[in-house]
N, CA, C and O atoms as a DFTB+ gen file, in Angstrom:
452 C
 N C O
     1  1      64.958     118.200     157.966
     2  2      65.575     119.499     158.220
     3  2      64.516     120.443     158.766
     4  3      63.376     120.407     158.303
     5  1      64.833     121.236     159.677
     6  2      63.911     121.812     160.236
     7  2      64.542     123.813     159.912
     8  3      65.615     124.366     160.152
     9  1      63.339     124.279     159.341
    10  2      63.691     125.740     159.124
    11  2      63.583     126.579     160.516
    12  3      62.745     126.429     161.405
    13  1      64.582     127.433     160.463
    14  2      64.624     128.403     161.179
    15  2      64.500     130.012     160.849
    16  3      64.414     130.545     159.743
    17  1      64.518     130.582     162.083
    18  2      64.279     132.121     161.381
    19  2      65.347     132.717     160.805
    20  3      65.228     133.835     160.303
    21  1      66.712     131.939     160.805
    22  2      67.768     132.456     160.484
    23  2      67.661     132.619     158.845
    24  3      68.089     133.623     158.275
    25  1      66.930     131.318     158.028
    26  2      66.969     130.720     157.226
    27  2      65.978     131.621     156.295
    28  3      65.835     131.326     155.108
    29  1      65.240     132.829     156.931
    30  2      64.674     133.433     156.685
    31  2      64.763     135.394     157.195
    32  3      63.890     136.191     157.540
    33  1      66.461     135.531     156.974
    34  2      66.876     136.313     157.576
    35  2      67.136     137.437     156.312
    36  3      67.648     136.962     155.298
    37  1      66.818     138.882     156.309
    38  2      66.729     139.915     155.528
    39  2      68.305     139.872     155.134
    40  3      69.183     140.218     155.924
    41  1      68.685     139.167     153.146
    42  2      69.763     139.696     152.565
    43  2      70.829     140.736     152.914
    44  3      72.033     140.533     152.756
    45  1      70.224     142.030     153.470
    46  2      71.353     143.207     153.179
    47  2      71.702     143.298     154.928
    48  3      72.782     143.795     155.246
    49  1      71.032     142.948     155.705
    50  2      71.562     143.265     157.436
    51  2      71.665     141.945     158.250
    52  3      72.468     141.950     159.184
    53  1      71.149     141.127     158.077
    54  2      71.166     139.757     158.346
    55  2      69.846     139.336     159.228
    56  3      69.554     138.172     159.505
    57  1      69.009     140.646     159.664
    58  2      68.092     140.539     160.560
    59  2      67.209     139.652     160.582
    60  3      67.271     138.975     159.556
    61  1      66.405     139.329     161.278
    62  2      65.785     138.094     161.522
    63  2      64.306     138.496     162.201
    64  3      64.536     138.329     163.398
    65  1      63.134     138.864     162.107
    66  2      62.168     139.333     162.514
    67  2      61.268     138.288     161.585
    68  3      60.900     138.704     160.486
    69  1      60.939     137.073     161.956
    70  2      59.806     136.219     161.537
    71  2      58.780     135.821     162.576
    72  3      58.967     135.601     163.773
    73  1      57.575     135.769     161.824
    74  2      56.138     135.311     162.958
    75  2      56.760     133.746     163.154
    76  3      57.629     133.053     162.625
    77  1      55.858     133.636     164.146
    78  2      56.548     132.324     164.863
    79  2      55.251     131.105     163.684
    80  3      55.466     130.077     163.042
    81  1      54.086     131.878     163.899
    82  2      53.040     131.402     163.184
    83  2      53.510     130.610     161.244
    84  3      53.130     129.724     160.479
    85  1      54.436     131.605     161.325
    86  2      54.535     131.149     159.672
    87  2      56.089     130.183     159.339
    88  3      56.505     129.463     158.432
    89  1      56.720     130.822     161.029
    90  2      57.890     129.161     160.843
    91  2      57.198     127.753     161.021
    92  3      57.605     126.758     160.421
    93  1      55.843     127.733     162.113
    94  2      55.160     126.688     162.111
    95  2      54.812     125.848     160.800
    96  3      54.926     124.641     160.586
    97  1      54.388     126.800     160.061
    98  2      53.606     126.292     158.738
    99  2      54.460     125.755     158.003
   100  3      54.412     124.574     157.660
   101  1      55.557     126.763     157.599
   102  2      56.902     126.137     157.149
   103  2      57.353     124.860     157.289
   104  3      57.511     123.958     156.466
   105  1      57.565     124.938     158.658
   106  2      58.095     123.468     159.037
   107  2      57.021     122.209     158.399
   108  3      57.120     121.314     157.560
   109  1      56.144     122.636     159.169
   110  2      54.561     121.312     158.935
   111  2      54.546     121.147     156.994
   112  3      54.187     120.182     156.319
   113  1      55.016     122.329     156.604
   114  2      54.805     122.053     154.789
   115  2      55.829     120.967     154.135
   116  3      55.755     120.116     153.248
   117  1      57.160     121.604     155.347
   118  2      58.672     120.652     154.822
   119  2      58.056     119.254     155.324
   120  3      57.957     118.393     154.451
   121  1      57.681     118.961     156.467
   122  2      57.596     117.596     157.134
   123  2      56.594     117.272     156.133
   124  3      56.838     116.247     155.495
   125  1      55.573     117.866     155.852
   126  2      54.372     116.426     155.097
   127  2      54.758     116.366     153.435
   128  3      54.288     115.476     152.727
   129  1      55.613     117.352     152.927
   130  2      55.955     116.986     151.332
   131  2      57.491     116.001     151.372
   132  3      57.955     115.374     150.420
   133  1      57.856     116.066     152.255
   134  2      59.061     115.336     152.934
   135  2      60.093     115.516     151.679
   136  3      60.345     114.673     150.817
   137  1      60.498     116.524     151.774
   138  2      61.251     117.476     150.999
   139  2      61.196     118.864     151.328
   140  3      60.240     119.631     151.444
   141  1      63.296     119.132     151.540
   142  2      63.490     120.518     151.548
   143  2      63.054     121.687     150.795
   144  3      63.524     122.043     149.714
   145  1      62.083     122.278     151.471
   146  2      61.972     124.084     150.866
   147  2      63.213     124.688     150.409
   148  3      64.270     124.351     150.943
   149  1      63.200     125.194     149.858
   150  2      64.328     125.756     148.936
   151  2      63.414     127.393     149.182
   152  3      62.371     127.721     148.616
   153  1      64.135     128.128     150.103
   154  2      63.520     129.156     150.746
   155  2      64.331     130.886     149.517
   156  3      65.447     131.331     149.782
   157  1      63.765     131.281     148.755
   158  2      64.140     132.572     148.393
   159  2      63.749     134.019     148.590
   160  3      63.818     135.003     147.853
   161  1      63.252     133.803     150.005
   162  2      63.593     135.128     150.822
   163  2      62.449     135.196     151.818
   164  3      61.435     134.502     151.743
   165  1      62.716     136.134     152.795
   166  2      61.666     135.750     153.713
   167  2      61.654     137.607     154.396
   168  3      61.354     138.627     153.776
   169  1      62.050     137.477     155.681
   170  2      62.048     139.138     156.098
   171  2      63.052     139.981     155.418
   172  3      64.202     139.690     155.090
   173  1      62.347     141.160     155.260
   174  2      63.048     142.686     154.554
   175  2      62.759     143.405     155.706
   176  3      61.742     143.561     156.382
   177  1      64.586     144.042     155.796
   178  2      64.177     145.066     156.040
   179  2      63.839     146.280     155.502
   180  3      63.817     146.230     154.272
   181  1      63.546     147.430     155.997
   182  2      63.018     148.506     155.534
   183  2      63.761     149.045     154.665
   184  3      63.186     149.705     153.799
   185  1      65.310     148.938     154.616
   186  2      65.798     149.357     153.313
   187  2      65.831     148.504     152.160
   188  3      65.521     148.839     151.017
   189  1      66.316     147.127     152.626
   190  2      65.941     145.643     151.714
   191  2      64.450     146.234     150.751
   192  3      64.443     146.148     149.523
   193  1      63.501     146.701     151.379
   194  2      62.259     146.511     150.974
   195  2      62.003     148.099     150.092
   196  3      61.078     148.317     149.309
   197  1      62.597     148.628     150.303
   198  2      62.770     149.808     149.551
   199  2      63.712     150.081     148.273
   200  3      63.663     150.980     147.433
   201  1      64.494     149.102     148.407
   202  2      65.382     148.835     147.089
   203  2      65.051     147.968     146.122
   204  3      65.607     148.011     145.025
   205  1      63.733     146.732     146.537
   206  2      63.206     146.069     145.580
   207  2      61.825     146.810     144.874
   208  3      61.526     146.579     143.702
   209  1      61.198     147.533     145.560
   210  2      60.370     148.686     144.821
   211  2      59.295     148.073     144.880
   212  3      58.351     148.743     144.460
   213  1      58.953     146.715     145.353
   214  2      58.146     145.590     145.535
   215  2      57.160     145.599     146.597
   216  3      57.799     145.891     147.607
   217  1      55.698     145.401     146.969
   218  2      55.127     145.636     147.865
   219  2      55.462     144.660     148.364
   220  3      55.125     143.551     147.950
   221  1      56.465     144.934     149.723
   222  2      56.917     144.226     150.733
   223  2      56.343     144.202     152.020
   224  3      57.047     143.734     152.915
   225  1      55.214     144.608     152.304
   226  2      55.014     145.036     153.828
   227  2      54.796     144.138     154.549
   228  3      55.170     144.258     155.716
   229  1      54.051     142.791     154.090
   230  2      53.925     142.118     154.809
   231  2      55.731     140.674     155.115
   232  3      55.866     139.623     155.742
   233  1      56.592     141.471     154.311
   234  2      57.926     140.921     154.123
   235  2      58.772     141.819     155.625
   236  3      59.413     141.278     156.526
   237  1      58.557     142.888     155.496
   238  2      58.668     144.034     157.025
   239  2      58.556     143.652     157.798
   240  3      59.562     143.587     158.504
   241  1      57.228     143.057     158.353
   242  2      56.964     142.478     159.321
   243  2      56.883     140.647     159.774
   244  3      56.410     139.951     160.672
   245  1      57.494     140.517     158.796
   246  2      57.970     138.797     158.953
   247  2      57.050     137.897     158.692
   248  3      57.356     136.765     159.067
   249  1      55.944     138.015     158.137
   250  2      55.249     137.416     157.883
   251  2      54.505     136.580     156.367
   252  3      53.324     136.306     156.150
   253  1      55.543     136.382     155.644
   254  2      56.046     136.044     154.490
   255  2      57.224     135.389     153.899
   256  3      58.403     135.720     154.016
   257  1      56.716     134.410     153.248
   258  2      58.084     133.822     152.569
   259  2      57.823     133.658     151.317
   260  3      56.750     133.355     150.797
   261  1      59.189     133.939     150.668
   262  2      59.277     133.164     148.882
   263  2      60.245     131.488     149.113
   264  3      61.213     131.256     149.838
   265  1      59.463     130.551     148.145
   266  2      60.054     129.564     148.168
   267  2      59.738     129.538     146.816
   268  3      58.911     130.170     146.159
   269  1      60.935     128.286     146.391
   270  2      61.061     128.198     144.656
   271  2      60.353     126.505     144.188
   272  3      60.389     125.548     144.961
   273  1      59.865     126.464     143.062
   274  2      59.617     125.385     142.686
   275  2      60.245     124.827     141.193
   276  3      60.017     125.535     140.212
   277  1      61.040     123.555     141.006
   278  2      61.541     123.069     139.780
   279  2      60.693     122.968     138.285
   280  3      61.072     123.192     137.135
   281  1      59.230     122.481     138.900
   282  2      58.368     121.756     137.669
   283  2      57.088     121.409     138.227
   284  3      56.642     120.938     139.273
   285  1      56.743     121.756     137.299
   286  2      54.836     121.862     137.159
   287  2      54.675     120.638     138.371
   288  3      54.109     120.969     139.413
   289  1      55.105     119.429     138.244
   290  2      54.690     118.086     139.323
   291  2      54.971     119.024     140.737
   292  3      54.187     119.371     141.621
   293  1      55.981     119.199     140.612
   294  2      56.157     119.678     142.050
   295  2      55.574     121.020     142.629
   296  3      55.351     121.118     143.836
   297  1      55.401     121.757     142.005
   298  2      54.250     123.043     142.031
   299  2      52.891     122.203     142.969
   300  3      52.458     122.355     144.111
   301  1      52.555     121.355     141.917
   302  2      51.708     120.922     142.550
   303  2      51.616     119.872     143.688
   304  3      50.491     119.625     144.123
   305  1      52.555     119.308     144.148
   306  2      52.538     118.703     144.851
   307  2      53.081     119.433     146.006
   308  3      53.661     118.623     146.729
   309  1      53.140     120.769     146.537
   310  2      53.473     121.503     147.352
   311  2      51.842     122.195     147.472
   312  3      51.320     122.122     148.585
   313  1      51.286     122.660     146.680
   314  2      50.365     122.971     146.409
   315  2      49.151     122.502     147.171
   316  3      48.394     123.283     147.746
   317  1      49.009     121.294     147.153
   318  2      48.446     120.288     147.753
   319  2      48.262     120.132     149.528
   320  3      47.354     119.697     150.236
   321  1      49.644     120.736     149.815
   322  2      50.109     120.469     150.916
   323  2      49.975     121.876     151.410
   324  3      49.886     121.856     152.638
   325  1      49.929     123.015     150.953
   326  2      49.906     124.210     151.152
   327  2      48.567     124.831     151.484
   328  3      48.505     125.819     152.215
   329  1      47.351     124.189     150.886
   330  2      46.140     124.609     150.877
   331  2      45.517     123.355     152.472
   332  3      44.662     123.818     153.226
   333  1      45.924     122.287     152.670
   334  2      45.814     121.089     153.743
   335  2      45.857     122.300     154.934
   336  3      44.917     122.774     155.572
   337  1      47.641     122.693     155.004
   338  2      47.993     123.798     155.643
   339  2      47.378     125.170     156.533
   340  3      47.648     125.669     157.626
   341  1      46.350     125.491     155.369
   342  2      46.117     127.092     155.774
   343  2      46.868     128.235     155.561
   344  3      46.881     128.972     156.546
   345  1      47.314     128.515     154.886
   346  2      48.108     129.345     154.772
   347  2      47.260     130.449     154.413
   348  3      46.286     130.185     153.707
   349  1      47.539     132.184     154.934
   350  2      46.093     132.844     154.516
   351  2      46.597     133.204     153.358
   352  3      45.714     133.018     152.521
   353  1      47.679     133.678     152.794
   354  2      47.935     134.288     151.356
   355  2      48.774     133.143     150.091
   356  3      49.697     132.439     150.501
   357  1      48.548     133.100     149.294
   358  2      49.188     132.353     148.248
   359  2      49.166     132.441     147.135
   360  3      48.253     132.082     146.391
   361  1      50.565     133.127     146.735
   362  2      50.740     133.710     145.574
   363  2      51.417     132.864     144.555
   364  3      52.542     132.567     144.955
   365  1      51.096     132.275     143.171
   366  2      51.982     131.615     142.618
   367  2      52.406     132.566     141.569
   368  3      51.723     133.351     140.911
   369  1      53.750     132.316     141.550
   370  2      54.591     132.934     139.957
   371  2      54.902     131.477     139.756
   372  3      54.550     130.361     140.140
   373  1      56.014     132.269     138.698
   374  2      56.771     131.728     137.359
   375  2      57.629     131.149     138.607
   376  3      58.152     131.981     139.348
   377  1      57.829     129.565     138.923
   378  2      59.128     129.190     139.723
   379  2      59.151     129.662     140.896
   380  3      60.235     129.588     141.474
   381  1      57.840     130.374     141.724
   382  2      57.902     130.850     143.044
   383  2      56.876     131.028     143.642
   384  3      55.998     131.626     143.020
   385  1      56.592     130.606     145.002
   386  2      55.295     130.264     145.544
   387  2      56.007     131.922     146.583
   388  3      57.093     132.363     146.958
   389  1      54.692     132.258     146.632
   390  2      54.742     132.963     148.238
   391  2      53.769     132.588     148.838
   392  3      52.652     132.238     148.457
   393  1      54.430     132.708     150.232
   394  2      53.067     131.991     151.544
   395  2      53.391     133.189     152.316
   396  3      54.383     133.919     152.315
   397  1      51.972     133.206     153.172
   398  2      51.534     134.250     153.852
   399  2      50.804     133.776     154.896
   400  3      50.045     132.817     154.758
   401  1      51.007     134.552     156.295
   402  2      50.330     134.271     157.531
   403  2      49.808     135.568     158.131
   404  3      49.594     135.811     159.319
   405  1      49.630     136.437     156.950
   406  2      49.741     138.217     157.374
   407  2      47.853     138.463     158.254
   408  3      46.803     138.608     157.627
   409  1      48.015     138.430     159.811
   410  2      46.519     138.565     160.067
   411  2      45.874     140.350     159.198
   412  3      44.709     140.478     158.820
   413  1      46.844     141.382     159.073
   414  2      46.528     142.330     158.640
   415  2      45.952     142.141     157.349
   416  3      44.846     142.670     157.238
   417  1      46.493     141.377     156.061
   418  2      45.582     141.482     154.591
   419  2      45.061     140.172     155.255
   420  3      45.366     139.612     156.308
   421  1      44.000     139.827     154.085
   422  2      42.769     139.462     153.735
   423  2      43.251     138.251     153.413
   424  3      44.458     138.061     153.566
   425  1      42.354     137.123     152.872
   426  2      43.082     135.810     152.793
   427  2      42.975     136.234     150.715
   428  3      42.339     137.064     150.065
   429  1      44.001     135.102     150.343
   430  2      43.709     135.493     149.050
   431  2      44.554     134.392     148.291
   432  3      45.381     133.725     148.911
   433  1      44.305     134.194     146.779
   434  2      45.158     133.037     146.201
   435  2      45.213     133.923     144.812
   436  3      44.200     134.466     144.371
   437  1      46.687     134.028     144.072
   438  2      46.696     134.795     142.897
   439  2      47.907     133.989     142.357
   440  3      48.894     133.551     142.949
   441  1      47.566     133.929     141.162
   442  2      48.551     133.571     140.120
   443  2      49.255     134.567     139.103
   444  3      48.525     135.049     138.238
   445  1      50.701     134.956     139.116
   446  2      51.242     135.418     138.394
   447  2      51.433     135.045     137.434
   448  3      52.211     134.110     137.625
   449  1      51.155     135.172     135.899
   450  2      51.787     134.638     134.455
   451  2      53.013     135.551     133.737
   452  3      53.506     135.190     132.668
C-alpha cells in the first residue's frame, strides 16, 4: 500500500498540504517494515491546530505525522526502521510515534511517559 497525501489530510477541512520529503520517508518506512502504517494524523490546519492547544507548527506546515503502534515488539521494530530512515524528529509516546522532516527545528529524539 502506498501512502498518500490524502491519507494525511487535516480532520476538520479535508486539506492536504504535506512535504513531499516526508511522504517519501513514509512510504520507504511502510515498504521496509512490510506492514501498513496505521497513520493518526498528519497536516492541521490553522484552526485544527488551534483547537488541539498542541504545539502543532510543524503539523501547519505538513511536515509531520502521528502513526500508532500495538506493542512494545512492534514499537520497536518500526523503530529500527525509522532511525535506518533519517527521519530528523522522533517523538515516542504512549502508542504513538511522531516523525518529522521539519528543516526549520533541530533534529531531536524524545520520549513521552
Amino acid at each position: 500500500m502506498t501512502i498518500s497525501k490524502e491519507d494525511l489530510s487535516c480532520p476538520c477541512c479535508g486539506k492536504s498540504i504535506v512535504s513531499p520529503v516526508l511522504l517519501e520517508k513514509l512510504n520507504e518506512l511502510e515498504r521496509s517494515t512490510g506492514e501498513h502504517l496505521h497513520i493518526v494524523s498528519g497536516y492541521k490546519c490553522t484552526i485544527q491546530a488551534q483547537k488541539t492547544g498542541l504545539d502543532t507548527s510543524p503539523a501547519t506546515r505538513g511536515s509531520t505525522c502521528v502513526i500508532s503502534y500495538s506493542s512494545t515488539k512492534e514499537l520497536w521494530e518500526i523503530l529500527e526502521k525509522v532511525f535506518q530512515i533519517s527521519f530528523r524528529q522522533i517523538k515516542v509516546g504512549p502508542h504513538t510515534i511522531t516523525l518529522g522532516v521539519d528543516p526549520v527545528l533541530g533534529k531531536y529524539f524524545s520520549l513521552d511517559r
